[in-house]
ZAFI-805612 format. One line per field, with one value per residue: residue number from 1; residue in one letter; x negated, y negated, z of N, C-alpha, C in turn. Coordinates in Angstrom, 1 decimal, padded with zeros to 4 digits. Example, Ala and Ser with C-alpha at 12.3 -4.5 7.8 and 13.67 -1.06 7.14 Angstrom:
2
nr (1 | 2)
rest (a | s)
nx (-013.2 | -012.8)
ny (005.7 | 002.2)
nz (007.8 | 007.1)
cax (-012.3 | -013.7)
cay (004.5 | 001.1)
caz (007.8 | 007.1)
cx (-013.2 | -012.9)
cy (003.3 | 000.0)
cz (007.8 | 007.9)
# end
This chain:
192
nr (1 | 2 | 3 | 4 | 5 | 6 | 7 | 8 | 9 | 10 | 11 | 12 | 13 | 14 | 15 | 16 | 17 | 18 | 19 | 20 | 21 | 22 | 23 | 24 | 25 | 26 | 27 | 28 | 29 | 30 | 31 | 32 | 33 | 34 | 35 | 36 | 37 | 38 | 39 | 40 | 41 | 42 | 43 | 44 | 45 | 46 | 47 | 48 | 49 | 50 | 51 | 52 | 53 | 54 | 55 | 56 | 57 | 58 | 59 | 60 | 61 | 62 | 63 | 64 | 65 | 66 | 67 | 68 | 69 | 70 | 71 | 72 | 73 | 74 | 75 | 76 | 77 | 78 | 79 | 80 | 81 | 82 | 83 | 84 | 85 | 86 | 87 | 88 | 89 | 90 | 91 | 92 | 93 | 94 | 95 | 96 | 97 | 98 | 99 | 100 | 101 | 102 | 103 | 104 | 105 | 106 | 107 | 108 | 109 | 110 | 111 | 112 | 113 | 114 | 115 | 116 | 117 | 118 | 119 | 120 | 121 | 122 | 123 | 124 | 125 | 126 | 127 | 128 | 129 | 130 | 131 | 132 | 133 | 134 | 135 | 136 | 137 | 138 | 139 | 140 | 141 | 142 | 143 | 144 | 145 | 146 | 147 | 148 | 149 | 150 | 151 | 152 | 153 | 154 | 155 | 156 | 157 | 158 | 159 | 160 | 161 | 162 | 163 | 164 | 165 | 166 | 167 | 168 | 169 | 170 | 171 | 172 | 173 | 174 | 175 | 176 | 177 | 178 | 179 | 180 | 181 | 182 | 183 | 184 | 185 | 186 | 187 | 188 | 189 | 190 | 191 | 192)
rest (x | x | x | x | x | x | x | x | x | x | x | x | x | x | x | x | x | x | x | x | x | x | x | x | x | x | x | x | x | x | x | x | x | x | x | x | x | x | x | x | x | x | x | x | x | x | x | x | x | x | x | x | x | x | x | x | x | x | x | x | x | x | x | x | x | x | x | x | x | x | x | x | x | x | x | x | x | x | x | x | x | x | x | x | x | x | x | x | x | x | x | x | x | x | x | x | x | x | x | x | x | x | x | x | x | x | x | x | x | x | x | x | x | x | x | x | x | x | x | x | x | x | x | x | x | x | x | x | x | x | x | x | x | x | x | x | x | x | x | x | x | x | x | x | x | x | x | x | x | x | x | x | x | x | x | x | x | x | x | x | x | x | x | x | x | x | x | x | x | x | x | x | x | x | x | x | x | x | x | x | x | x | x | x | x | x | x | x | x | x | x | x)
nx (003.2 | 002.6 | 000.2 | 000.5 | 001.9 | -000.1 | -001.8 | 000.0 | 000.1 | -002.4 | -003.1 | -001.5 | -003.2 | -004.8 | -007.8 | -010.4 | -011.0 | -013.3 | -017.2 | -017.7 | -017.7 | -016.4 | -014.4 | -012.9 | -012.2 | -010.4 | -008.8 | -007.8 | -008.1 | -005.7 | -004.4 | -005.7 | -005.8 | -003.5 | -002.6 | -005.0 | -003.9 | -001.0 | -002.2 | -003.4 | -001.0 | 000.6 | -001.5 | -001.6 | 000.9 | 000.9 | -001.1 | 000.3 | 002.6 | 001.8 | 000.9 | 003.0 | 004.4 | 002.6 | 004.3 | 006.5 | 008.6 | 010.5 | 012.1 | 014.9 | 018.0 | 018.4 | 016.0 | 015.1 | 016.6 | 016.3 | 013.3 | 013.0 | 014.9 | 012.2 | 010.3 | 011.8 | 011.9 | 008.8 | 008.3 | 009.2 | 007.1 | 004.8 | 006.1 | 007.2 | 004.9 | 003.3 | 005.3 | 004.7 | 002.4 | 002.2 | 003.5 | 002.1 | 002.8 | 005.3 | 008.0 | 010.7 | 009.7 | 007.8 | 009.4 | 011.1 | 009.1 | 008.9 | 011.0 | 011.3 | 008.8 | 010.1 | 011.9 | 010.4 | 009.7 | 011.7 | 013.0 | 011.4 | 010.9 | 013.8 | 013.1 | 012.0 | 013.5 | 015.3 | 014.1 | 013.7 | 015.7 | 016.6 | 014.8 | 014.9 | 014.5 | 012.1 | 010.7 | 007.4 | 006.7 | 008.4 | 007.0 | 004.6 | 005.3 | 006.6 | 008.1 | 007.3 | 005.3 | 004.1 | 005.4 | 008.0 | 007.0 | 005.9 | 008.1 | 009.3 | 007.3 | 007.3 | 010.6 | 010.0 | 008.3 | 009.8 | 012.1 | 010.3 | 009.7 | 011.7 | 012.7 | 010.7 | 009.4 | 010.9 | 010.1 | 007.7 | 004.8 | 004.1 | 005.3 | 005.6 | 003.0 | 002.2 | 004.7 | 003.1 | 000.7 | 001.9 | 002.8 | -000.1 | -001.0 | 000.4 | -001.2 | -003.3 | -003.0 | -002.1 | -004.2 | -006.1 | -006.7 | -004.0 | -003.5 | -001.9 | -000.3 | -002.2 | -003.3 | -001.1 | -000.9 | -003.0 | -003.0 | -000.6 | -001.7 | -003.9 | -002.3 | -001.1)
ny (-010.9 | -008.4 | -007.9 | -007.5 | -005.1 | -003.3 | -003.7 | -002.4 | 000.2 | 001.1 | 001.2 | 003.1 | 005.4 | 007.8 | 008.0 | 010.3 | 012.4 | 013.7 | 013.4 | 014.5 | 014.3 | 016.7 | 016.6 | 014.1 | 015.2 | 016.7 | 015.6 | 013.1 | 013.6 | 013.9 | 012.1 | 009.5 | 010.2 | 009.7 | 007.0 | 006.1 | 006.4 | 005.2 | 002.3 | 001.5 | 002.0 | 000.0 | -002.3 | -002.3 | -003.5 | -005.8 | -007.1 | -007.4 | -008.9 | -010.8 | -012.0 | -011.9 | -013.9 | -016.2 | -016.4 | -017.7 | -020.1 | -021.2 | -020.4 | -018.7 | -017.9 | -015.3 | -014.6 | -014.9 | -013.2 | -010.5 | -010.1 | -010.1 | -007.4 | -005.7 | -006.6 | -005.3 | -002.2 | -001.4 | -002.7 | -000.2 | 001.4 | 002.1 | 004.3 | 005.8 | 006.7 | 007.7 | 009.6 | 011.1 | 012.1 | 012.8 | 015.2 | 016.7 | 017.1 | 018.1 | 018.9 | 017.5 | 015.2 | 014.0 | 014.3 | 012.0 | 010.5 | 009.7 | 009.2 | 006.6 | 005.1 | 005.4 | 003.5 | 000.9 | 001.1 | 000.6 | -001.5 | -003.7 | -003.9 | -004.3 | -007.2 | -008.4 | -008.1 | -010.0 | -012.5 | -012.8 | -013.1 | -015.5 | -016.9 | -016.5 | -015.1 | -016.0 | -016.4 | -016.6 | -014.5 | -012.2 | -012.4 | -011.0 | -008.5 | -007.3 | -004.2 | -003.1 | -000.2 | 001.2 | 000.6 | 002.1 | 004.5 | 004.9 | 005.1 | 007.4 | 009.1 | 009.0 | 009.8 | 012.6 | 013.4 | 013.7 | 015.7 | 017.4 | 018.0 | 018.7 | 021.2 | 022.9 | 026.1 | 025.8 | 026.7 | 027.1 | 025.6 | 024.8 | 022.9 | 020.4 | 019.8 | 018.8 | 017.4 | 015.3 | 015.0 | 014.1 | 011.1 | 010.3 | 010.3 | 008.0 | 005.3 | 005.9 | 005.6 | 002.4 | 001.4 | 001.0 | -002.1 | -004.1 | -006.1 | -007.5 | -009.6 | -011.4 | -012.1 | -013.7 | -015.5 | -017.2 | -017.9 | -019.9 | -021.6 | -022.7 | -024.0 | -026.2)
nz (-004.8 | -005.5 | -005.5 | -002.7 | -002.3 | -003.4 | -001.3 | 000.6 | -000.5 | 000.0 | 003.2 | 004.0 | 003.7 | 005.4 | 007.4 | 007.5 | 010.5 | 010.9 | 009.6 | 007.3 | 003.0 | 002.5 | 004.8 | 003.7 | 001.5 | 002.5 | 004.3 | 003.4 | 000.7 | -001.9 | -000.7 | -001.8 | -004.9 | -005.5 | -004.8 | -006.5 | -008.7 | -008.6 | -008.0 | -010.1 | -012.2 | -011.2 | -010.6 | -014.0 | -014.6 | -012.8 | -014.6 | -017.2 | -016.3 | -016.0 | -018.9 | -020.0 | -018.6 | -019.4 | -022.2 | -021.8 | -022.1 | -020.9 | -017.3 | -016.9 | -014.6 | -015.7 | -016.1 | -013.8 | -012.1 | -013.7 | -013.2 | -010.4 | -010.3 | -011.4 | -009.9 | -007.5 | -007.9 | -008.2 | -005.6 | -004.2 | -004.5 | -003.1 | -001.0 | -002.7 | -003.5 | -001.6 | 000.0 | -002.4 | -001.8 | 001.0 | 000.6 | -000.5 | -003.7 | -003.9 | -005.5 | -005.2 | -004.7 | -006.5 | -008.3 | -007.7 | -007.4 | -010.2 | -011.2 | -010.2 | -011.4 | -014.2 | -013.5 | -013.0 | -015.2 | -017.3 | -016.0 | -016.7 | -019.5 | -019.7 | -018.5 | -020.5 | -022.6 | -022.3 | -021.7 | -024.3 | -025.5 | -024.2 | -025.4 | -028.1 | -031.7 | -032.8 | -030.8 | -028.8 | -027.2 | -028.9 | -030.9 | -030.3 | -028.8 | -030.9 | -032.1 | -030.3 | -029.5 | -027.6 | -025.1 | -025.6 | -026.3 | -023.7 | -021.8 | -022.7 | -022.3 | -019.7 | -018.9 | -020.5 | -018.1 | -015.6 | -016.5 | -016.9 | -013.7 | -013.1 | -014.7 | -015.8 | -014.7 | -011.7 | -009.1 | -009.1 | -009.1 | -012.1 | -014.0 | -012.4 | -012.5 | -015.1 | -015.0 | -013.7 | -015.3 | -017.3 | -016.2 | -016.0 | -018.5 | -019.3 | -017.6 | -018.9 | -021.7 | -021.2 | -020.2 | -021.9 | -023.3 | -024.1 | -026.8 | -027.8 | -026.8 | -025.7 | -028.4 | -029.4 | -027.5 | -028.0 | -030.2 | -030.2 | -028.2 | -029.6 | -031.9 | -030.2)
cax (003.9 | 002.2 | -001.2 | 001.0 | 002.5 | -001.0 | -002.3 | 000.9 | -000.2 | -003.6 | -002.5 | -000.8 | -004.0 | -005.3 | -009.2 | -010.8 | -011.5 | -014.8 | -017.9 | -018.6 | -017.3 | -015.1 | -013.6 | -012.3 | -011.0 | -009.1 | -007.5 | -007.4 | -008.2 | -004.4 | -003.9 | -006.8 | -005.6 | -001.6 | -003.3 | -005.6 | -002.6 | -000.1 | -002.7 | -003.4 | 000.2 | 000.5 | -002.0 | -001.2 | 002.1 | 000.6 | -001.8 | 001.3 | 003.4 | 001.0 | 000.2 | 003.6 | 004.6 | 001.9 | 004.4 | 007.8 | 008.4 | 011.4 | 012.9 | 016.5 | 018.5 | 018.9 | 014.8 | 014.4 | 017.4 | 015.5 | 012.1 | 014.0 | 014.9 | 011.0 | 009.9 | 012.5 | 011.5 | 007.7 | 007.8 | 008.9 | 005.8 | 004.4 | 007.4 | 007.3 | 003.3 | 002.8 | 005.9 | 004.2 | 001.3 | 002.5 | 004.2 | 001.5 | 003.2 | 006.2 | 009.1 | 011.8 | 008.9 | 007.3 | 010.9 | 011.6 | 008.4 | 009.0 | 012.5 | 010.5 | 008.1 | 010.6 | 012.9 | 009.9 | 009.4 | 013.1 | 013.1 | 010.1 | 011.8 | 014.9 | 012.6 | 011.1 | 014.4 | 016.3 | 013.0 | 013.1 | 017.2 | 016.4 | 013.8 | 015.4 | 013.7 | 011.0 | 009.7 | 006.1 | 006.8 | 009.1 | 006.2 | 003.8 | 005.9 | 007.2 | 008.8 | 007.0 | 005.7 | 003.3 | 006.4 | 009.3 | 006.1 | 005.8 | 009.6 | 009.6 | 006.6 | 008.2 | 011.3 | 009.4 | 007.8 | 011.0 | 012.6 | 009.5 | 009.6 | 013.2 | 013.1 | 009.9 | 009.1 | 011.1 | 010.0 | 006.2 | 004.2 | 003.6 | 006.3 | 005.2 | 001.6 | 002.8 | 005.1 | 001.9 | -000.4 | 002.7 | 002.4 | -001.9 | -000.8 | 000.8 | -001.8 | -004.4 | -002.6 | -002.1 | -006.1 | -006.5 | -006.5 | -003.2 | -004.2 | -000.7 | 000.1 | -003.5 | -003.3 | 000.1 | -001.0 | -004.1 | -002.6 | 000.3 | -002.6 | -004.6 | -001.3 | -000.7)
cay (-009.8 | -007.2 | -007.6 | -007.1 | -004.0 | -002.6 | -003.7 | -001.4 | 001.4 | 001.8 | 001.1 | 005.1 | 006.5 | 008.5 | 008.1 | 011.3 | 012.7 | 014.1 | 012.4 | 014.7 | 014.6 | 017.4 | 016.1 | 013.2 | 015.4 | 017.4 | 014.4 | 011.9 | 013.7 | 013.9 | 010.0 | 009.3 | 010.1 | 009.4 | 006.0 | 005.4 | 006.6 | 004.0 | 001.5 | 001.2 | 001.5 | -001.7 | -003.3 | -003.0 | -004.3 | -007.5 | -007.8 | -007.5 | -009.4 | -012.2 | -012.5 | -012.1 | -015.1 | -017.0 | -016.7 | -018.2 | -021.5 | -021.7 | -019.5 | -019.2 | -017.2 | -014.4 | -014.2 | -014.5 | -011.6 | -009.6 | -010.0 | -009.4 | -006.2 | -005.4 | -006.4 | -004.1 | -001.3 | -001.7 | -002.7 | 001.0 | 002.6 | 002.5 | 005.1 | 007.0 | 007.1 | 008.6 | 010.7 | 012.7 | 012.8 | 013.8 | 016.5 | 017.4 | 017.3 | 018.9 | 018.8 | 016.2 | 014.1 | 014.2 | 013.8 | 010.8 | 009.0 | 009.7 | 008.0 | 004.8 | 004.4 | 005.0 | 002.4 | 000.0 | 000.8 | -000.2 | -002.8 | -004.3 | -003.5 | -005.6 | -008.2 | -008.9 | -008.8 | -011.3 | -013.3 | -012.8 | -013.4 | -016.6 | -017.8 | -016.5 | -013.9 | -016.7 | -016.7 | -016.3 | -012.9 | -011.1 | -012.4 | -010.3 | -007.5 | -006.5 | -003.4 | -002.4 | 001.1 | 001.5 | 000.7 | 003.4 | 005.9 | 005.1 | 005.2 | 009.0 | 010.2 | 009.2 | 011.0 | 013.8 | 013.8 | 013.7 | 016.8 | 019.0 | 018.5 | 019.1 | 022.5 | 023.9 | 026.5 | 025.3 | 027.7 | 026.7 | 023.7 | 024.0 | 021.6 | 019.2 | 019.2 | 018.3 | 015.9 | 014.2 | 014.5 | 012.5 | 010.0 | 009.8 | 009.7 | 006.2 | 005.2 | 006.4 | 004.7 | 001.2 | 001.1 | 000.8 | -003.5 | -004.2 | -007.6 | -008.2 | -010.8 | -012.4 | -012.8 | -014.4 | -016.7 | -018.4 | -019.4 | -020.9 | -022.8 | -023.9 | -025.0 | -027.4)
caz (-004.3 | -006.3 | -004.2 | -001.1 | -002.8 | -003.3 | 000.1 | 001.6 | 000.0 | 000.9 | 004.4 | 004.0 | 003.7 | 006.5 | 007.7 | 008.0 | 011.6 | 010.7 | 009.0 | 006.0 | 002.5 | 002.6 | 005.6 | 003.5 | 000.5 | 003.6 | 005.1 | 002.4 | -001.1 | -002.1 | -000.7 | -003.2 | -006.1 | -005.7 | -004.7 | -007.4 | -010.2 | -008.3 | -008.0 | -011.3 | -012.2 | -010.3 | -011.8 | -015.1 | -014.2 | -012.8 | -015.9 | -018.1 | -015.9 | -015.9 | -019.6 | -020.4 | -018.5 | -020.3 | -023.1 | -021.7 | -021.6 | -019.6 | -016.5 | -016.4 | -013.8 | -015.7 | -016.1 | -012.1 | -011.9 | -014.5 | -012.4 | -009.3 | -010.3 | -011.7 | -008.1 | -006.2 | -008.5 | -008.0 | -004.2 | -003.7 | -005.5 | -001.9 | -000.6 | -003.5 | -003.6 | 000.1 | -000.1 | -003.1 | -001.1 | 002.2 | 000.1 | -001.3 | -005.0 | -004.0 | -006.8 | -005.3 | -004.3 | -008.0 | -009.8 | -007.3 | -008.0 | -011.8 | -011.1 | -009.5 | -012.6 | -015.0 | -013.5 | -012.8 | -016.8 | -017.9 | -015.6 | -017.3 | -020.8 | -019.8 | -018.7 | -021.8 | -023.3 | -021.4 | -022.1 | -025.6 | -026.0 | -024.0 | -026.4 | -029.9 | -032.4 | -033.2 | -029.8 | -028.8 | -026.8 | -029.4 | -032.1 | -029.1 | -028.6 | -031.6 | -031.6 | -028.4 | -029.6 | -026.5 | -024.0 | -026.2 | -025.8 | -022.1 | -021.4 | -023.3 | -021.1 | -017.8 | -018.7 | -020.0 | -016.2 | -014.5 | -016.6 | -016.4 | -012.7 | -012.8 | -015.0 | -015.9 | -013.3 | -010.2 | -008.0 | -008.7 | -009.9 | -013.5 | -013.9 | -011.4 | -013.0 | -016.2 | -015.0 | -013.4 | -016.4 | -018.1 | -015.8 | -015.8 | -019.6 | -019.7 | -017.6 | -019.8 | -022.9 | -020.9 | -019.6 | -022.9 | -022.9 | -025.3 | -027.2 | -028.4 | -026.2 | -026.2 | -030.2 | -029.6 | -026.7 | -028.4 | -031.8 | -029.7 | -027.1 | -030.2 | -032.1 | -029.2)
cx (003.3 | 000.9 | -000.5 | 001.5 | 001.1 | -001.7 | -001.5 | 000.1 | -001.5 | -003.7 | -002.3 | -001.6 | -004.5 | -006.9 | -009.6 | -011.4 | -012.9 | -015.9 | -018.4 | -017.4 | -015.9 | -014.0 | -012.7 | -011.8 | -010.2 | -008.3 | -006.7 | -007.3 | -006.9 | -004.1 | -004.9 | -006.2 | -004.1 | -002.3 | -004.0 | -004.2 | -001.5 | -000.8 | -002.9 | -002.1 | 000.8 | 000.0 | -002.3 | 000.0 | 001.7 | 000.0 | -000.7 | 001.7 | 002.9 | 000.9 | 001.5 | 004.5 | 004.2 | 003.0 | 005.7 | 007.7 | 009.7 | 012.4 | 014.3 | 016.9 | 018.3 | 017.0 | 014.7 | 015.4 | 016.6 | 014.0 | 012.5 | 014.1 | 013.2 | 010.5 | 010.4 | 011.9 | 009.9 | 007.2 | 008.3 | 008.0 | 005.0 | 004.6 | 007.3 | 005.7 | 003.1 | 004.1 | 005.2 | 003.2 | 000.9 | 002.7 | 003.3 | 002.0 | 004.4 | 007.8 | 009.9 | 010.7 | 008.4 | 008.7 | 010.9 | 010.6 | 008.7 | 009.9 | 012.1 | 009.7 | 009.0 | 011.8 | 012.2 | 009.9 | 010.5 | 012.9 | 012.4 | 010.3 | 012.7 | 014.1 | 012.1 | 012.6 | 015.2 | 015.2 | 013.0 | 014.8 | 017.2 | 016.3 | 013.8 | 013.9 | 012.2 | 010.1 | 008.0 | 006.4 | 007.5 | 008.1 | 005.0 | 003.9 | 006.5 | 008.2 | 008.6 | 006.6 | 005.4 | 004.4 | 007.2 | 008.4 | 005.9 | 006.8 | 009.7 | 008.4 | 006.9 | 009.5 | 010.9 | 009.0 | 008.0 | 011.3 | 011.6 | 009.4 | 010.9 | 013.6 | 012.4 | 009.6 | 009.4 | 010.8 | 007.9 | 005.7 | 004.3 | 004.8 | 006.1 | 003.8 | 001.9 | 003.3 | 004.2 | 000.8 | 000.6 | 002.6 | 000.9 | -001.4 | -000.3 | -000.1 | -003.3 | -003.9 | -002.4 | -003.3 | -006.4 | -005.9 | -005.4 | -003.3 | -003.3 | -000.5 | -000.9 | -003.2 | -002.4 | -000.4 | -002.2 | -003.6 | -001.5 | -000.8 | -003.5 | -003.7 | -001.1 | -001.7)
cy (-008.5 | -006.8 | -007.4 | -005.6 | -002.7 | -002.3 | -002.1 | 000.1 | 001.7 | 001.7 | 002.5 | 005.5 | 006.3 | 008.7 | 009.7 | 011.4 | 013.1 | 013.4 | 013.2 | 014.8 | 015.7 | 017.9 | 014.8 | 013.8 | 016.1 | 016.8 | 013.4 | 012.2 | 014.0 | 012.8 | 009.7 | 008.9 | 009.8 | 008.0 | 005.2 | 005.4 | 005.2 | 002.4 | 001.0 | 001.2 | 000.2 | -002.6 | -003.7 | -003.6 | -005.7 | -008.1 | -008.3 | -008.7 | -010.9 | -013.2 | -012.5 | -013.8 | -015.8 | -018.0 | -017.5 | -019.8 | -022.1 | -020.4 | -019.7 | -018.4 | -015.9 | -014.1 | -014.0 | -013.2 | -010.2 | -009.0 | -009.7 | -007.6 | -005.1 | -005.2 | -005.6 | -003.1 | -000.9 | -001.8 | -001.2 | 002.0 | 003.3 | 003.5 | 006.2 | 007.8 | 008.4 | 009.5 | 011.9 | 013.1 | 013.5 | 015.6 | 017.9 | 017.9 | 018.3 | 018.5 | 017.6 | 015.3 | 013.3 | 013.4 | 012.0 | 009.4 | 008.9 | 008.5 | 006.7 | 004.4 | 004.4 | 003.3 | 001.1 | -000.1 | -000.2 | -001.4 | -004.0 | -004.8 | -005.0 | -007.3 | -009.0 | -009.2 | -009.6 | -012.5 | -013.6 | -013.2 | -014.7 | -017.6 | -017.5 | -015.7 | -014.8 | -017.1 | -016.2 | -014.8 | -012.1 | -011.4 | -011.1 | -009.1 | -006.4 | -005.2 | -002.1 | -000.8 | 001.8 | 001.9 | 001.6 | 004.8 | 006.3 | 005.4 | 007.2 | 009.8 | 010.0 | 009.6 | 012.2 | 014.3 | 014.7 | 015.5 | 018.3 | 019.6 | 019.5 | 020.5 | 023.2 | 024.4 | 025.8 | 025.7 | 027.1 | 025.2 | 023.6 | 022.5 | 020.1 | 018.8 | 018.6 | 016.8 | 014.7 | 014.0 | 013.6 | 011.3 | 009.2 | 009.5 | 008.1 | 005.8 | 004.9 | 004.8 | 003.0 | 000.7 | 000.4 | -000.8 | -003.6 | -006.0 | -008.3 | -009.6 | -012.3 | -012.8 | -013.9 | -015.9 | -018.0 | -018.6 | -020.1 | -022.1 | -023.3 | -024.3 | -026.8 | -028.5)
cz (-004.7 | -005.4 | -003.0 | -001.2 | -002.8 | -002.0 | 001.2 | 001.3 | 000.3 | 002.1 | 004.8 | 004.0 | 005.1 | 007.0 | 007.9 | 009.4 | 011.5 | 009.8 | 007.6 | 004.8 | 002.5 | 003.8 | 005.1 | 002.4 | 001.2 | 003.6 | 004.0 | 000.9 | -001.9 | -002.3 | -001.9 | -004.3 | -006.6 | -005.4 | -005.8 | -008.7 | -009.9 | -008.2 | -009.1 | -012.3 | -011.8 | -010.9 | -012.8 | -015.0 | -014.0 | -013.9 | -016.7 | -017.8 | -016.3 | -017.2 | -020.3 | -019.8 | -019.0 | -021.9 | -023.4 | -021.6 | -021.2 | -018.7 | -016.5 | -015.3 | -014.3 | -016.2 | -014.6 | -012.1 | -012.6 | -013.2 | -011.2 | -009.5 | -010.7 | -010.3 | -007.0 | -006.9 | -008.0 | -006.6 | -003.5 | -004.3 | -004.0 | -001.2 | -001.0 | -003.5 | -002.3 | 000.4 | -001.0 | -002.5 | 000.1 | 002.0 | -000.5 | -003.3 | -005.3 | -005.2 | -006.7 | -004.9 | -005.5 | -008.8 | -009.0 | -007.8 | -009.5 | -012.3 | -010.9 | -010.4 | -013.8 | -014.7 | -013.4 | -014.6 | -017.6 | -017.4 | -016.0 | -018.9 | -020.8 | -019.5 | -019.6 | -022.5 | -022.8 | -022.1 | -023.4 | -026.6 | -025.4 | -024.8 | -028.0 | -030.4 | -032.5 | -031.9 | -029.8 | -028.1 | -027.6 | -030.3 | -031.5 | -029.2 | -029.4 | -031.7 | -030.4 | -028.5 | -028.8 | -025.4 | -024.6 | -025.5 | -024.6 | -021.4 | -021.7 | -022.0 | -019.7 | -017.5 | -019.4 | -018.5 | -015.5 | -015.3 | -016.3 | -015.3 | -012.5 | -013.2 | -015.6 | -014.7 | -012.0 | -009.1 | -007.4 | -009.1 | -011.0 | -013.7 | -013.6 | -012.0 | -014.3 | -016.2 | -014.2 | -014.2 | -017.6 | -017.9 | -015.8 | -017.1 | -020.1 | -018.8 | -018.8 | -021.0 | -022.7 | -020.8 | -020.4 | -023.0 | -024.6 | -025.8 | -028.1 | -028.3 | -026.1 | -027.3 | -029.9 | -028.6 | -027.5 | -029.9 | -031.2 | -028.9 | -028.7 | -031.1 | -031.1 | -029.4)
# end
């Protein structure tokens, strides 16, 4: 689902009508970079997603409902993405995507805890996760985001810039390869 999610948005971007360079930061250098930021947003998501599965060792309902809601959250990044970039980085466009990463954040959050109330304090994911200080940090800078859009300078951007170097910021801090969940997975696979 997540590769279908990325597929959509680069679908939104716009080919340039003309053949030179700054004919494609005209048409498209906006889509770009709302593109690469959601892309990579995405794809740490699947990384996570992936390695946190690794660590479950049984789905119940209330893990598919959890992930359910991760996947509704996430399959509108596409929406939110090419709205801000239509917009050109206009305020309600900015706050809304803010609203769509923080809720993919939570949603991600609860995931883990459902996972981790499933499988009791002695599981391999709460041994992983600890008290998660990366994810608390990334929850604070995506509602930072949201309020700078919402009430520094409403009239102009600073606001809006802000609340998009909050968001490159959890980026930034995710890129960085978290080796929590690796430690955790190979002393449980050479246990076995």
């Amino acid at each position: 689902m997540l590769a279908i999610i990325i597929t959509i948005m680069v679908l939104e971007l716009r080919a340039p009508e003309g053949h030179d360079l700054s004919d494609l930061v005209h048409t498209t250098g906006v889509g770009l970079l709302t593109y690469l930021l959601s892309f990579v947003y995405v794809g740490l998501y699947w990384a996570n997603h992936h390695h946190t599965f690794h660590l479950v060792r049984r789905v119940s309902g209330g893990v598919l409902w959890a992930n359910l809601a991760l996947l509704f959250c996430l399959s509108l990044v596409p929406f939110t993405t090419a709205w801000v970039s239509e917009s050109r980085f206009e305020q309600t466009p900015v706050v809304i995507y803010g609203v769509n990463l923080l809720g993919a954040a939570v949603a991600y959050v609860v995931l883990q805890w459902v996972i981790i109330r499933q499988e009791g304090p002695e599981s391999p994911l709460h041994q992983a996760v600890g008290i998660d200080l990366k994810g608390k940090i990334s929850l604070g800078f995506d509602v930072a985001g949201i309020l700078s859009a919402l009430t520094i300078d409403r009239s102009g951007h600073v606001g809006v810039w802000i609340a998009m170097a909050c968001f490159v910021a959890i980026v930034i801090m995710w890129v960085v390869p978290d080796r929590r969940i690796d430690r955790v997975f190979r002393q449980y696979e050479t246990a076995d």
